[in-house]
Biopython code that builds the backbone (N, CA, C, O; Angstrom):
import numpy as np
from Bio.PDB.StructureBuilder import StructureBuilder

atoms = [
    (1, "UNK", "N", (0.839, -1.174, 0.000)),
    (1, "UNK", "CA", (0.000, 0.000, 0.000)),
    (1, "UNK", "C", (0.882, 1.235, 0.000)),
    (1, "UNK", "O", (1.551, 1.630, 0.955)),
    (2, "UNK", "N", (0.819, 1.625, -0.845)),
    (2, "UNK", "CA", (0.925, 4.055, -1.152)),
    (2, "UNK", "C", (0.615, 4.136, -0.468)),
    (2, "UNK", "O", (-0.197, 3.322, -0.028)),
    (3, "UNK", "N", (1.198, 5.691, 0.498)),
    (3, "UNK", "CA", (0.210, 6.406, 0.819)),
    (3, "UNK", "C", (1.123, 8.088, 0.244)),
    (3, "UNK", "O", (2.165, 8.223, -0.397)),
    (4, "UNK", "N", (0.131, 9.169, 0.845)),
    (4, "UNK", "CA", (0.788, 10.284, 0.213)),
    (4, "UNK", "C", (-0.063, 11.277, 1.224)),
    (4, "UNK", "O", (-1.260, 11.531, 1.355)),
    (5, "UNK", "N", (1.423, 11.807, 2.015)),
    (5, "UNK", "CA", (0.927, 12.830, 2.942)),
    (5, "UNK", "C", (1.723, 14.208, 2.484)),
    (5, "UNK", "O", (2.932, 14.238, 2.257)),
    (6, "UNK", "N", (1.003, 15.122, 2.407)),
    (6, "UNK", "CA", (0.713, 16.558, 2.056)),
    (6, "UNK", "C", (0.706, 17.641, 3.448)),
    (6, "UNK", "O", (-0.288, 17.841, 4.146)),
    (7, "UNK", "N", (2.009, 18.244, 3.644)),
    (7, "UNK", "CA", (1.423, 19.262, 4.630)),
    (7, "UNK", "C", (1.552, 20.598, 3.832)),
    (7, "UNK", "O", (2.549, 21.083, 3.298)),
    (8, "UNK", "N", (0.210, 21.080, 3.900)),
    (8, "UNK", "CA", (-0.004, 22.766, 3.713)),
    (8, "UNK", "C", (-0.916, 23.536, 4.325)),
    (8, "UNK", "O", (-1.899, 23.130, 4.945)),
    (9, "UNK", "N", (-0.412, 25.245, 4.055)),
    (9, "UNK", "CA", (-1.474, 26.034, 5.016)),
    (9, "UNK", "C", (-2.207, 26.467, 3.846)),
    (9, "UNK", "O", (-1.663, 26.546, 2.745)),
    (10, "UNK", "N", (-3.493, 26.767, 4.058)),
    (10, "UNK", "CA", (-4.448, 27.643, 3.482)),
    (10, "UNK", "C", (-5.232, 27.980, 4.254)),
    (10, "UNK", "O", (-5.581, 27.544, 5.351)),
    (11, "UNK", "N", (-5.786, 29.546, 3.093)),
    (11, "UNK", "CA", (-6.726, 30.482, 4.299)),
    (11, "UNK", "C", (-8.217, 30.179, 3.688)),
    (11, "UNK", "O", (-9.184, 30.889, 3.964)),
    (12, "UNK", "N", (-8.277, 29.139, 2.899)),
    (12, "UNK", "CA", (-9.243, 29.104, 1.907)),
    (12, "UNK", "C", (-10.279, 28.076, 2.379)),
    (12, "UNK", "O", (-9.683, 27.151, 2.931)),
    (13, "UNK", "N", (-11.264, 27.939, 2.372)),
    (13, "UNK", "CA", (-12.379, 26.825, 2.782)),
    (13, "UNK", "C", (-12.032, 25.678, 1.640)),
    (13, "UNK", "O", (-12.104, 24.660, 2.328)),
    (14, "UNK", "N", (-11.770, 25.333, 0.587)),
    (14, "UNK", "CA", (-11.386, 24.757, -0.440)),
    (14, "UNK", "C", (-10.137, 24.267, -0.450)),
    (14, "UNK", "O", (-9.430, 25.256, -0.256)),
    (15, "UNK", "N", (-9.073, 22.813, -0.620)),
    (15, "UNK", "CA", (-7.917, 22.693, -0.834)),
    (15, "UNK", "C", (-7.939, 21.253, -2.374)),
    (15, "UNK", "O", (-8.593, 20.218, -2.507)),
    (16, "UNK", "N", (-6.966, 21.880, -3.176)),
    (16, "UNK", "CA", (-6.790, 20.952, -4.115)),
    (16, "UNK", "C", (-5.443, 20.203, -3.968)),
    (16, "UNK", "O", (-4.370, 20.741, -3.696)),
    (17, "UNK", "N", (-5.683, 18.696, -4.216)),
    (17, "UNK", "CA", (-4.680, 17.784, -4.078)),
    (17, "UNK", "C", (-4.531, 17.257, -5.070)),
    (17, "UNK", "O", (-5.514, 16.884, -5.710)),
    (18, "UNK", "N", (-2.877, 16.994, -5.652)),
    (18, "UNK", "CA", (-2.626, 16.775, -7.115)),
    (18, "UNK", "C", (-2.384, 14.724, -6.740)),
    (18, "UNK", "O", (-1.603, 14.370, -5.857)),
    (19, "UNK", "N", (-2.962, 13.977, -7.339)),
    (19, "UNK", "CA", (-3.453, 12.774, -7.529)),
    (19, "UNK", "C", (-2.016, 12.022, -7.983)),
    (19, "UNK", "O", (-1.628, 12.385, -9.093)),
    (20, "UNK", "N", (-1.171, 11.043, -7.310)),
    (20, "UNK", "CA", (-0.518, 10.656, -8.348)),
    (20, "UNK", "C", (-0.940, 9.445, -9.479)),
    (20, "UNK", "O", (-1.809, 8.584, -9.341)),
    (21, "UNK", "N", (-0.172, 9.635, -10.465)),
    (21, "UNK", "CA", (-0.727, 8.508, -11.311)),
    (21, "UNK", "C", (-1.162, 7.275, -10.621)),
    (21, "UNK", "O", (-2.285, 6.994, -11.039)),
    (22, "UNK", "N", (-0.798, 6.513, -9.839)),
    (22, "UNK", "CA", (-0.830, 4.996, -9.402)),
    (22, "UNK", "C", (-1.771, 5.066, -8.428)),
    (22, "UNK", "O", (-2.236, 3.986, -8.062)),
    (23, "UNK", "N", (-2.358, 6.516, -7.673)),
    (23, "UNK", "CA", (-3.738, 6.648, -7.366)),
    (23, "UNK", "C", (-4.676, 6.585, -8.194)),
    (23, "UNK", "O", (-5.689, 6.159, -7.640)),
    (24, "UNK", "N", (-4.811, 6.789, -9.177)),
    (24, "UNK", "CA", (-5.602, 7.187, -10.684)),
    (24, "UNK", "C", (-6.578, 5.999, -10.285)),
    (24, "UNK", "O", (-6.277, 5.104, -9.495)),
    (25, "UNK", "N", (-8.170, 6.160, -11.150)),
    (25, "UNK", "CA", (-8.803, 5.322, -10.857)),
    (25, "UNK", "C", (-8.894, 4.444, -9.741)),
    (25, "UNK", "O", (-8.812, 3.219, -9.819)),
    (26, "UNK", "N", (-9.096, 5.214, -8.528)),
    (26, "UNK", "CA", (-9.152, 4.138, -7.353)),
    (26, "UNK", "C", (-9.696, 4.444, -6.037)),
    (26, "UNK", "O", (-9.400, 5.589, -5.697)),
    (27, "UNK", "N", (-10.310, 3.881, -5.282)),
    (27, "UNK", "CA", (-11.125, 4.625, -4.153)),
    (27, "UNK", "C", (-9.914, 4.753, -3.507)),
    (27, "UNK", "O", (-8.846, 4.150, -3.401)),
    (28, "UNK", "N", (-10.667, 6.130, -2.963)),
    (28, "UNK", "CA", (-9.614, 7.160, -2.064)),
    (28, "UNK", "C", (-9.970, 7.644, -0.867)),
    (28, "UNK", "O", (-10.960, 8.362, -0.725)),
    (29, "UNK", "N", (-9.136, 7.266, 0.164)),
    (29, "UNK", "CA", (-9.508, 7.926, 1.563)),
    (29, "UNK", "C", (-8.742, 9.282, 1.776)),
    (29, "UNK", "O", (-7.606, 9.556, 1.390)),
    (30, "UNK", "N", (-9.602, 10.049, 2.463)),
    (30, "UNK", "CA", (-8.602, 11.380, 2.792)),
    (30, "UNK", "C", (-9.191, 11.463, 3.855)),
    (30, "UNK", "O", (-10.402, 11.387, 4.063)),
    (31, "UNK", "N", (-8.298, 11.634, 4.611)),
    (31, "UNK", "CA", (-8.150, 11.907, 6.405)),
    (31, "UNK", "C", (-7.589, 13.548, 6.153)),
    (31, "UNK", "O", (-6.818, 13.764, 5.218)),
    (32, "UNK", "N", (-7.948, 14.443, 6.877)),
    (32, "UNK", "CA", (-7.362, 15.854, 7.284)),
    (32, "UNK", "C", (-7.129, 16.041, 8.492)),
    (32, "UNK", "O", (-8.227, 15.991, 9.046)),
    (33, "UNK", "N", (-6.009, 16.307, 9.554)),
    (33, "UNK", "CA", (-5.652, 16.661, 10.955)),
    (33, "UNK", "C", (-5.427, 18.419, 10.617)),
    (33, "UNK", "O", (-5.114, 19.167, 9.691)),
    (34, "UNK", "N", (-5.625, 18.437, 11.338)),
    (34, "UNK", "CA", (-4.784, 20.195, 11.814)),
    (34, "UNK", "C", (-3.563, 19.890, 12.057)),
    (34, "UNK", "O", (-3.426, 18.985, 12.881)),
    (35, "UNK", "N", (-2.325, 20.475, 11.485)),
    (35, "UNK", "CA", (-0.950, 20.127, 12.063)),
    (35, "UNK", "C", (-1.212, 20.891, 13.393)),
    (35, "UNK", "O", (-1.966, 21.845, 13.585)),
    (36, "UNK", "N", (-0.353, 20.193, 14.313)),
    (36, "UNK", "CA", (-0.311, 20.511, 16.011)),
    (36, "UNK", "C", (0.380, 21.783, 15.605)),
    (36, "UNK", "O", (0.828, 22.019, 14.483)),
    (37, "UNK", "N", (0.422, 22.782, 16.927)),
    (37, "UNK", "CA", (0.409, 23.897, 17.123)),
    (37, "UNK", "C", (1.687, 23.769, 18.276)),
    (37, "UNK", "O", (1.782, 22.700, 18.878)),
    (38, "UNK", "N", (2.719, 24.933, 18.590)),
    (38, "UNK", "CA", (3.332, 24.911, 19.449)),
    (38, "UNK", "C", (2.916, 24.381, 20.754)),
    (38, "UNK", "O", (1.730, 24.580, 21.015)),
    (39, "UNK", "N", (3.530, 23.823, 21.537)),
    (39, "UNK", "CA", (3.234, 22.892, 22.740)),
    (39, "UNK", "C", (2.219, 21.814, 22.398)),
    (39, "UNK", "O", (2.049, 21.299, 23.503)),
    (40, "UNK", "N", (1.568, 21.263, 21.684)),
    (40, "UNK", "CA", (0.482, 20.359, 21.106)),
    (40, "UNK", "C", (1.405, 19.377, 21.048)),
    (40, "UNK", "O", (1.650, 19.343, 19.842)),
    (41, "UNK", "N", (2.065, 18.572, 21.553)),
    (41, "UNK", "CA", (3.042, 17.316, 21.428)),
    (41, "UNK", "C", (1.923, 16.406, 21.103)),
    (41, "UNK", "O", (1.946, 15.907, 19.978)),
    (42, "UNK", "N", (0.968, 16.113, 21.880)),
    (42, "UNK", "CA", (0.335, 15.238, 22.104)),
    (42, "UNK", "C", (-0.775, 14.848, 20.944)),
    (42, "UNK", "O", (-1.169, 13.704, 20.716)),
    (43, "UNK", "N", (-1.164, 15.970, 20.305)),
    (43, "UNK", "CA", (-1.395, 15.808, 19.063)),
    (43, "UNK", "C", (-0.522, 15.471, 17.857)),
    (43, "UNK", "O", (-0.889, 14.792, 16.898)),
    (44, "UNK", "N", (0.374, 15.886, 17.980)),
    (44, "UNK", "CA", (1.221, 15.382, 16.985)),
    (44, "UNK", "C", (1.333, 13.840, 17.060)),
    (44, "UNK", "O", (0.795, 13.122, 16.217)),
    (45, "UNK", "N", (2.311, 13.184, 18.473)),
    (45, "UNK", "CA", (2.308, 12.134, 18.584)),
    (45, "UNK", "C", (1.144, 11.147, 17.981)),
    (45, "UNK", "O", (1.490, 10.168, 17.319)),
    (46, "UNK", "N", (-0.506, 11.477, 18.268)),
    (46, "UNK", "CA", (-1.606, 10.341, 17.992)),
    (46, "UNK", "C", (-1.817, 11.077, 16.011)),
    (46, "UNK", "O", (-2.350, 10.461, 15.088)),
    (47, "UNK", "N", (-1.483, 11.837, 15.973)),
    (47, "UNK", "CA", (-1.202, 11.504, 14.278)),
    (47, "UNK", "C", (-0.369, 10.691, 13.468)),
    (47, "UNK", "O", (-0.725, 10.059, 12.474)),
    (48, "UNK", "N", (1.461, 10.790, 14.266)),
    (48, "UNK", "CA", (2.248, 9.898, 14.010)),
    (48, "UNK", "C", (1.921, 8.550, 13.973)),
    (48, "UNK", "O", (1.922, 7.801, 12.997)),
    (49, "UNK", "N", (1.574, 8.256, 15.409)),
    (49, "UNK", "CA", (0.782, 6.844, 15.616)),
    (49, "UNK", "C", (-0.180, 6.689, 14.445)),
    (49, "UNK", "O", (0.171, 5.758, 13.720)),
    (50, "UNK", "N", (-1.271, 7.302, 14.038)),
    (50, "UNK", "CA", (-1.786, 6.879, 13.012)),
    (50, "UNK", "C", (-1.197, 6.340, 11.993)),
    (50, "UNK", "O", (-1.229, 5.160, 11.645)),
    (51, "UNK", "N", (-0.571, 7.359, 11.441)),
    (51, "UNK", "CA", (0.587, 6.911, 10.252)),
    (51, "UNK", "C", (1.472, 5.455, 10.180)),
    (51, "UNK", "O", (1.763, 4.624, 9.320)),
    (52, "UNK", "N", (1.693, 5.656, 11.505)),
    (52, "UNK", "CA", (2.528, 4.125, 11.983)),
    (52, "UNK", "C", (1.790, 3.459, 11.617)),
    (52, "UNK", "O", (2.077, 2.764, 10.642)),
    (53, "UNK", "N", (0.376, 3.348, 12.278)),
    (53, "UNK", "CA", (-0.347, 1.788, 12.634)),
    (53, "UNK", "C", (-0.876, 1.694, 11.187)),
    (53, "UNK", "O", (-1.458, 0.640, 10.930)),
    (54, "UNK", "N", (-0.771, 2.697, 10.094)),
    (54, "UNK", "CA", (-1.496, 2.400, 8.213)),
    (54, "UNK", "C", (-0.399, 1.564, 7.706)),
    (54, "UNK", "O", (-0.511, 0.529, 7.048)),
    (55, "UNK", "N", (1.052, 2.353, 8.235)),
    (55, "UNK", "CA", (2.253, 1.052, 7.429)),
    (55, "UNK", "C", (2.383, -0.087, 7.901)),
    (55, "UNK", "O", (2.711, -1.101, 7.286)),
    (56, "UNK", "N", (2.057, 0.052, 9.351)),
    (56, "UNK", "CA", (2.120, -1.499, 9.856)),
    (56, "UNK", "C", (0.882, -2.564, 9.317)),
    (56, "UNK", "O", (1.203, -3.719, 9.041)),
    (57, "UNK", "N", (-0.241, -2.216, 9.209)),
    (57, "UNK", "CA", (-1.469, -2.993, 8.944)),
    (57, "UNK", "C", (-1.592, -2.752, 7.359)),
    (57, "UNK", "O", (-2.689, -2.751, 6.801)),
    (58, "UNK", "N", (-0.277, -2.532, 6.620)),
    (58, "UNK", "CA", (-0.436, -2.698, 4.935)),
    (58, "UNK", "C", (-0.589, -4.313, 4.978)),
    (58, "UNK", "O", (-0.555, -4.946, 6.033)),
    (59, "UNK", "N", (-0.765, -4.911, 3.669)),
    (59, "UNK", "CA", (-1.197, -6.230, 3.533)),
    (59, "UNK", "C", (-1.054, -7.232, 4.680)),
    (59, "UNK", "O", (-0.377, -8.260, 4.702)),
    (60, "UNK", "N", (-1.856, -6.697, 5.651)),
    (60, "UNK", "CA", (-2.426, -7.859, 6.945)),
    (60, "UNK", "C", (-3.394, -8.720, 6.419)),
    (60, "UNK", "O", (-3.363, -9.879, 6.832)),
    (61, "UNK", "N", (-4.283, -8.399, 5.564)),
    (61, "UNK", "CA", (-5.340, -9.310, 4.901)),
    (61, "UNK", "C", (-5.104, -10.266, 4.429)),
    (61, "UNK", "O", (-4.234, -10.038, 3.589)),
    (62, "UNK", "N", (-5.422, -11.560, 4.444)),
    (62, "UNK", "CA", (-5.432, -12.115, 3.049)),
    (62, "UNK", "C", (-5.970, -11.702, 1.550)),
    (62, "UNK", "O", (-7.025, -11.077, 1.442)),
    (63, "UNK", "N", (-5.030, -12.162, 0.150)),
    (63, "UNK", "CA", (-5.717, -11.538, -0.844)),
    (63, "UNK", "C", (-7.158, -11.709, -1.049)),
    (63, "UNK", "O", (-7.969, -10.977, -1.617)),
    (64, "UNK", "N", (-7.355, -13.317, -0.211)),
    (64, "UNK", "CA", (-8.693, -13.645, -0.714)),
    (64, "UNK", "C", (-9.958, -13.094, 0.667)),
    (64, "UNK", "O", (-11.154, -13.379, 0.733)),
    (65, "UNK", "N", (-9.247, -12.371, 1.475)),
    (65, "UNK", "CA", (-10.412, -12.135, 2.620)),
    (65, "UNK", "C", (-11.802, -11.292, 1.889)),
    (65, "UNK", "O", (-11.672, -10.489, 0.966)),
    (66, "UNK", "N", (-13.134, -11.670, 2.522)),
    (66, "UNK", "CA", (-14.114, -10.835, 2.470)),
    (66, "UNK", "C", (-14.555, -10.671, 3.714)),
    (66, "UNK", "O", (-14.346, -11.524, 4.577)),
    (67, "UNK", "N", (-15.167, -9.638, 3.930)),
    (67, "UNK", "CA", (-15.960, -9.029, 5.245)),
    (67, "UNK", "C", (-17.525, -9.601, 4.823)),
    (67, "UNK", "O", (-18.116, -9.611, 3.744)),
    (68, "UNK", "N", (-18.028, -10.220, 6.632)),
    (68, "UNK", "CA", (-18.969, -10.595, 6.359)),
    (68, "UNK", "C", (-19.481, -9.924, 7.296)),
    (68, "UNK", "O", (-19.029, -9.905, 8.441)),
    (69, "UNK", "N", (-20.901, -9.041, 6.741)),
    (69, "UNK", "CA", (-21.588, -8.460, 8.206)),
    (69, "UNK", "C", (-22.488, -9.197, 8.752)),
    (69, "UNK", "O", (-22.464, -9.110, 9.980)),
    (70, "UNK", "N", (-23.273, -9.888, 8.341)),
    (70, "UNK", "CA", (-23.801, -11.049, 8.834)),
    (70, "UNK", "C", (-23.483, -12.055, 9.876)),
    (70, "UNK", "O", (-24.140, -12.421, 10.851)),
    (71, "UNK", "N", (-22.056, -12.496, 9.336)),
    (71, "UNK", "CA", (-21.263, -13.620, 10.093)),
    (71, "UNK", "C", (-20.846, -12.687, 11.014)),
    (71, "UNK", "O", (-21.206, -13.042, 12.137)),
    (72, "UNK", "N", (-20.108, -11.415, 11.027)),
    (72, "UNK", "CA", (-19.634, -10.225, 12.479)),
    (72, "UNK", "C", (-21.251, -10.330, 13.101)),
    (72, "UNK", "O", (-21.096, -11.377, 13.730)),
    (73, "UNK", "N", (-22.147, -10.095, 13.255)),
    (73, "UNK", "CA", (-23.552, -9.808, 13.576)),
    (73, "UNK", "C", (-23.895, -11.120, 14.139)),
    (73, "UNK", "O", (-24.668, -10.989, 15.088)),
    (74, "UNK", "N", (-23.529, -12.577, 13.834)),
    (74, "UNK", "CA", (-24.572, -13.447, 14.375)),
    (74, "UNK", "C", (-24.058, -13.447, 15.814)),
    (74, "UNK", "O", (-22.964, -12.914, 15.999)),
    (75, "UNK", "N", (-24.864, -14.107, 17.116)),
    (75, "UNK", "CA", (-24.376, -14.271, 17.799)),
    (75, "UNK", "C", (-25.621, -15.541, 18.679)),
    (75, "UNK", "O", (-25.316, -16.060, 19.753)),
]
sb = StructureBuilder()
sb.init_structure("model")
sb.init_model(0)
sb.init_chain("A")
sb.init_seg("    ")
for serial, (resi, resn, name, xyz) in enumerate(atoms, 1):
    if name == "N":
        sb.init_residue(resn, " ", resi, " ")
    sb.init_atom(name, np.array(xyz, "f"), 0.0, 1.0, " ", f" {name:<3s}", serial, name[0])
structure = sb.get_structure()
């Protein structure tokens, strides 16, 4: 798994993100944080952690897994 993190400021309600090719055609998640602010450690840190725990849990799946909500649901 890609991923592609972008830090910028804008004063604008609107931000455009340039796509790379090997994103092209493909569902796309976008997460937005506020970058932390002076003394905000603690925000920073549980963003890092995020980041961590996306490279660590790249191909954890099997190729052939499906999600079943049914089978999660019976009990």
């Amino acid at each position: 798994m890609n991923a592609l993190r972008e830090i910028r400021r804008t004063d604008e309600e609107t931000l455009t993100i340039a796509i790379p090719e090997e994103f092209r055609h493909h569902d796309l998640e976008i997460i937005v944080f506020p970058l932390k602010q002076e003394g905000d450690t603690a925000n920073h840190r549980s963003h890092e952690r995020i980041f961590q725990l996306v490279q660590l849990s790249k191909n954890a799946l099997p190729e052939n897994y499906r999600f079943s909500r049914e089978e999660v649901n019976e009990r």
